[in-house]
C-alpha positions, 0 to 999 in steps of 0.5 A: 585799342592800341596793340601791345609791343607795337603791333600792327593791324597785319599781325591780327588774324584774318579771320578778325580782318573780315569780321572788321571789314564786315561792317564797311560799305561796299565802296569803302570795302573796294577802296581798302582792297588797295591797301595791301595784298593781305588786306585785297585777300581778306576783302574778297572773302565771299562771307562779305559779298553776299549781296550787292547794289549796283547803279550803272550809268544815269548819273546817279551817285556818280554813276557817269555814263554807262560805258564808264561803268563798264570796267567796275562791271566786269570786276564786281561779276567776275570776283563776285557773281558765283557766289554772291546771294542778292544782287540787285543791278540797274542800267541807265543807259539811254538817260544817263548817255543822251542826257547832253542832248537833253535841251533842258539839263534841269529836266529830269524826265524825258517828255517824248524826245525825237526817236533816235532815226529823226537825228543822225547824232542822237541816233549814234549816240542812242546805238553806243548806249543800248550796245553797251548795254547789250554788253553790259547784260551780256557780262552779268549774265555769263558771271552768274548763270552757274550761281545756285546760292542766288536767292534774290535777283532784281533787275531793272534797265532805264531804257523806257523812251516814249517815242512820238511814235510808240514805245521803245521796246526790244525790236529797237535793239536789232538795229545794234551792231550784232545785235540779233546774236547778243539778244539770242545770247542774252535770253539763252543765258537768262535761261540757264540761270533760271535752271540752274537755280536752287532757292531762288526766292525773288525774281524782279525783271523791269523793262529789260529789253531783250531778256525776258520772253514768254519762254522764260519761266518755263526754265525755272528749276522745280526747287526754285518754283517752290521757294520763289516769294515774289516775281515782277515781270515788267516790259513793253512786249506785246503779249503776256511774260508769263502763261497761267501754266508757268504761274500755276507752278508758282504755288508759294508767291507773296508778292506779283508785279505785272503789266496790268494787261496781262492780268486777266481774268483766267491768271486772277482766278487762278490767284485766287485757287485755295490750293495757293499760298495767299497772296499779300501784294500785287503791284500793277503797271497801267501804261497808256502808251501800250493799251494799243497792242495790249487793250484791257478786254479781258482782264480781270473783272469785278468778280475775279476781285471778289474771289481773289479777295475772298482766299487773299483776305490781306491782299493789297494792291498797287497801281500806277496808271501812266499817261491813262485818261479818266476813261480808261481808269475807270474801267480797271478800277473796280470796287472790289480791288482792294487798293493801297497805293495809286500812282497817277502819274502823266505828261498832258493827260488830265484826271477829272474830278469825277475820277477822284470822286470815284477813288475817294469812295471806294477805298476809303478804307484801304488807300494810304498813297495817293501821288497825282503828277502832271509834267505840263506848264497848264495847272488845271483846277479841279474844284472849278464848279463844285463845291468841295474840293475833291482833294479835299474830299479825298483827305476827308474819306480816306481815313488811313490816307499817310502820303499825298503827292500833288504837282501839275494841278492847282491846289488852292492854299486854303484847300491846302490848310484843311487837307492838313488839318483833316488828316494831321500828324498821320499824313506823314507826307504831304509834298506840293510844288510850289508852282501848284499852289495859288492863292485866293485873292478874296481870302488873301485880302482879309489875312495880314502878313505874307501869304506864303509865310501864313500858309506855311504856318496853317499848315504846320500846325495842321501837321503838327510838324514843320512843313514847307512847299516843294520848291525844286518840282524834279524832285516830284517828277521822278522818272516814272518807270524807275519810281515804280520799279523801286517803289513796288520793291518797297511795297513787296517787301512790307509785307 
């Protein structure tokens, strides 16, 4: 609309500016910031910044490396972090800054890279990423300890290695140059905020290092222990983040996100005391690599999962089982546990037959994601000496069943046509790599025309959607952890 008399846009007022402005991005809000010095002032009204998302490092949408975003940090806490309502922040400091030393730069998962002692120029580079993320933590922090409108926080560092020897945790941060005193001021300041805090509603802290310990919650103010909603505490530590005497003040939560470890069979039968507000969701971490120093003797039991069903008749629960063998799986997946989503998700580790057998029997009723990944040149074959393809069986039991997600198993193309046409149009994600599917050559004889071209069109019409093979397997392969920390958000969230 032009402006009469030649008007420009300075002569309007600026309480229309910020309501103009309300509707930019993030990015295009900073960008206009530089316009002028009316338009700077009316841009950093706090009604604009009341949540903000924030990637640091990883070289995701132009992230760069960590240490490049450090300045962009600084300012969006400075100007922003006493007052902004949600802010969720991810730093990708070990990803993003050693990713040159990466020999395969197409690799987007990191298959158990040299700790960083073996190498002198990997163990520089891994010290100038976890330092700046230490500062990194450390400007957050000190920008939003006094922040009592803060009613969503959600946190997650990319800093997950598996190591030939173990996992990376916090103690590997004490090799950093002052390193111990950082640490203490981190969790000194996480603390405060936890106090100063007044209608906290979610709290998501992901792997990371160094900020959590199992003293934290003990800080949270009384008023933000009855608003909290959702709580996900994930890391590498050895023991529980969380004391059934901290989880018993939070009365009101919806939604939980634990190592699965550390839900045992006393924190489950506290869950499920009718004095609690039922809970809706429950996204556990199962990680192999950790079941060393945190073994799965007395988690939660069949009976625990019956009565916490019991009181939370709308629970439903998420699962991802990360470099976990059959074995192990099947001693957590009890019949009782009402599961939604599983995720399994390894390097070599093979799921048997049996264990999709299992899985396809007892949550036919309740599982809608299913996602078996394996980063490994072998593609077994799970339908070797059976009669049906336990896959198959799996789209044929569990009715409700809307995602399925397969790489690094061989998916045989006509096993592939009757998943499509046995779920149809309500699987509304069916994603296998190309280099999973494999083609009967018996079958293949009686079919005229290309292979790929006629499956392609079997299964489409199964769908009924056009449907294609994945063709590119990293955009299967996502990093594991960060998968899971976003994923469980969205699942908490759909409630």
């Amino acid at each position: 609309m032009a402006l009469c008399g030649g008007v420009g846009a300075m002569a309007l007022p600026s309480e229309l500016i910020v309501h103009i402005f309300s509707f930019l991005s993030d990015r295009d809000k900073l960008r206009a910031s530089a316009v002028c010095s009316r338009w700077r002032e009316c841009l950093f009204y706090p009604a604009l910044w009341t949540e903000l998302k924030l990637r640091i490092g990883g070289g995701c949408n132009g992230g760069g490396s960590i240490s490049e975003g450090t300045p962009k940090l600084e300012f969006l806490m400075r100007k922003f972090g006493s007052f902004v309502r949600e802010l969720q922040l991810e730093l990708a400091p070990v990803e993003g800054y050693l990713s040159p030393l990466n020999s395969d730069p197409s690799s987007t998962r990191m298959d158990q890279p040299p700790a960083p002692d073996n190498d002198p120029q990997l163990s520089e580079r891994w010290r100038d990423a976890m330092a700046t993320y230490l500062d990194q933590v450390l400007c957050v922090f000190t920008s939003i300890r006094n922040n009592r409108n803060l009613q969503k926080l959600s946190l997650y560092g990319d800093t997950c290695i598996l190591q030939q020897e173990g996992l990376l945790d916090s103690s590997n941060l004490h090799q950093i140059h002052q390193g111990d005193k950082k640490i203490n001021e981190i969790q000194q300041l996480f603390m405060e905020l936890l106090s100063n805090s007044r209608q906290l509603r979610w709290l998501s802290c992901s792997f990371m290092l160094g900020l959590v310990t199992p003293c934290s919650l003990a800080c949270l103010s009384n008023p933000s222990a009855e608003t909290l909603q959702h709580l996900s505490l994930l890391d590498h530590q050895l023991g529980p983040l969380i004391s059934p005497s901290e989880m018993d003040r939070l009365s009101n939560l919806h939604s939980l996100a634990l190592d699965f470890s550390d839900l045992t069979s006393e924190l489950c039968g506290l869950l499920a005391s009718p004095r609690r507000t039922p809970l809706h969701r429950l996204s556990l971490l199962l990680n192999g690599a950790a079941l060393e120093f945190k073994p799965l003797e007395g988690t939660a039991t069949e009976d625990d999962w019956k009565a916490l069903v019991r009181v939370s008749a709308n629970l439903r629960v998420y699962i991802m089982a990360l470099e976990v063998d059959s074995s192990e799986l099947l001693r957590v997946l009890k019949p009782s546990l009402p599961l939604e989503r599983l995720h399994l998700d390894s390097y070599s580790t093979l799921v048997s037959d049996a264990t999709l057998e299992l899985i396809s029997q007892q949550y036919n009723k309740t599982l809608t994601h299913f996602l078996l990944l394996r980063d490994d040149p072998d593609f077994p074959d799970l339908s070797v000496n059976r009669n049906e393809d336990p896959l198959v069986l799996l789209a044929w039991r569990c009715t409700q069943l809307a995602v399925l997600v397969i790489h690094g198993y061989t998916v045989w193309s006509h096993n592939l046509v009757a998943i499509s046409r046995l779920r149809g149009s309500s699987l509304r994600v069916l994603t296998v790599s190309e280099e999973s599917i494999d083609f009967d050559p018996d079958q293949s004889v009686c079919m005229e025309g290309d292979p790929v071209h006629n499956l392609v069109k079997e299964v489409s019409l199964g769908l009924g959607r056009v449907w294609h093979p994945c063709l590119d397997s990293s955009l299967v392969l996502s990093e594991p952890t960060q998968h899971f920390h976003r994923e469980l958000n969205t699942f908490s969230m759909g409630m």
